[in-house]
C-alpha positions as CSV (number, residue, x, y, z in Angstrom):
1,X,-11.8,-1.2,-33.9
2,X,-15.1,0.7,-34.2
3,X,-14.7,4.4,-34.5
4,X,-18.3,6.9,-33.5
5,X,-18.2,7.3,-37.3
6,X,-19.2,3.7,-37.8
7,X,-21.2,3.8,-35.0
8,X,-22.9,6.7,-36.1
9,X,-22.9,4.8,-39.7
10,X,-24.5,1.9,-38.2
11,X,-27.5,3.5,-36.5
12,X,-28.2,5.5,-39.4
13,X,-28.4,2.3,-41.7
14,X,-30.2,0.5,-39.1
15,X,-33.2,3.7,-38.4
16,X,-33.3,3.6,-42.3
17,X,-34.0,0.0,-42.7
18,X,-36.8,-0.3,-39.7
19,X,-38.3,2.9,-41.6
20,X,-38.3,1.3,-44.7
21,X,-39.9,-2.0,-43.7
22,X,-42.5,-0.4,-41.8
23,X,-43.7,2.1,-44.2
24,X,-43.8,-0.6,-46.4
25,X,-46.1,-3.0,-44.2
26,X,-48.3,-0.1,-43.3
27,X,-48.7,0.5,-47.6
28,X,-49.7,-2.7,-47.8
29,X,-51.8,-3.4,-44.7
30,X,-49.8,-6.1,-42.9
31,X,-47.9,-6.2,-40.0
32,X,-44.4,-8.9,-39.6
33,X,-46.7,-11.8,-38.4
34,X,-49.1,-11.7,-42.0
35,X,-45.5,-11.9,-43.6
36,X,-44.9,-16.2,-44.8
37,X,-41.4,-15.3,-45.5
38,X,-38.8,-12.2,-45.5
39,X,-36.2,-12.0,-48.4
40,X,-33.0,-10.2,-48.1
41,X,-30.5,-9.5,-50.8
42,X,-27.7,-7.9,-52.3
43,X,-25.2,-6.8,-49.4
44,X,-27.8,-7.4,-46.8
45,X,-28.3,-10.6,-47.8
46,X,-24.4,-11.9,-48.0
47,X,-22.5,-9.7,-45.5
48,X,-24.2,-10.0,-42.3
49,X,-25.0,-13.1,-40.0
50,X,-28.4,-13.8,-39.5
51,X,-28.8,-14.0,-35.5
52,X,-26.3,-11.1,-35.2
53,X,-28.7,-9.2,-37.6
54,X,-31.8,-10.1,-35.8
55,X,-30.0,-9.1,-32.8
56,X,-28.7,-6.0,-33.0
57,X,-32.1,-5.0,-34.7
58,X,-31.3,-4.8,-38.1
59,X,-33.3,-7.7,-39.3
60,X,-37.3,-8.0,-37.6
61,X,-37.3,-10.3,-35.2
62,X,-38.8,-13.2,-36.7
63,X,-38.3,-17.0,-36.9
64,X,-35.0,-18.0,-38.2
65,X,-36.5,-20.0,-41.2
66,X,-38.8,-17.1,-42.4
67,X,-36.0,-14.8,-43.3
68,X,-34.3,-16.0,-46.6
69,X,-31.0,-14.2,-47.7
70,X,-29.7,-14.6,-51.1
71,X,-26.0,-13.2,-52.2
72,X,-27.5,-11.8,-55.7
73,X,-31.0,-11.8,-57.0
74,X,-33.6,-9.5,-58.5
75,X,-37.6,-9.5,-58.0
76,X,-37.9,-12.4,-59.9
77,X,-38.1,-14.3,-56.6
78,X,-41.2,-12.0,-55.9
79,X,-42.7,-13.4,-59.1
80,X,-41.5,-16.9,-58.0
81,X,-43.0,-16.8,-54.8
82,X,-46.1,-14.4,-55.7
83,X,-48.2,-16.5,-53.7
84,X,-46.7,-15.4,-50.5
85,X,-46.7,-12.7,-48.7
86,X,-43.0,-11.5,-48.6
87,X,-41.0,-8.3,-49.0
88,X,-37.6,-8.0,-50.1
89,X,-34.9,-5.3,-49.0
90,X,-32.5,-5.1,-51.7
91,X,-28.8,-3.1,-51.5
């Protein structure tokens, strides 16, 4: 059973995370299309379900197979994959 307060929870996480990954596209100078691949991690990356994510606008809506989630990781995939152009949202 969802209560308003998780509901209220919910949209609060999702504003900040569509904030987040637009300020940092505009920093860089790319929009979701320049991106090869999106990483997500930590809680983000292990707790929710990918199309359920993509739907309810948490995740951007891109192809399946460009958005990577990893349980536990650090920036060393950044420096892994420094040839790409990614970004990572880590909880």
């Amino acid at each position: 059973m969802f209560t308003q307060n998780d509901i209220k929870q919910f949209l609060k996480t999702k504003a900040a995370t569509n904030t987040m990954i637009a300020y940092l596209l505009e920093e860089i100078g790319l929009s979701l299309k320049d991106l090869d691949y999106f990483y997500v991690a930590g809680a983000f990356g292990t707790h929710l379900n990918l199309t359920s994510a993509i739907t309810v606008g948490m995740y951007p809506d891109l192809d399946h197979d460009k958005i990577i989630c990893h349980e536990n990781t650090s920036l060393k995939v950044a420096y892994k994959k420094k040839y790409y152009k990614i970004i990572i949202i880590s909880t």
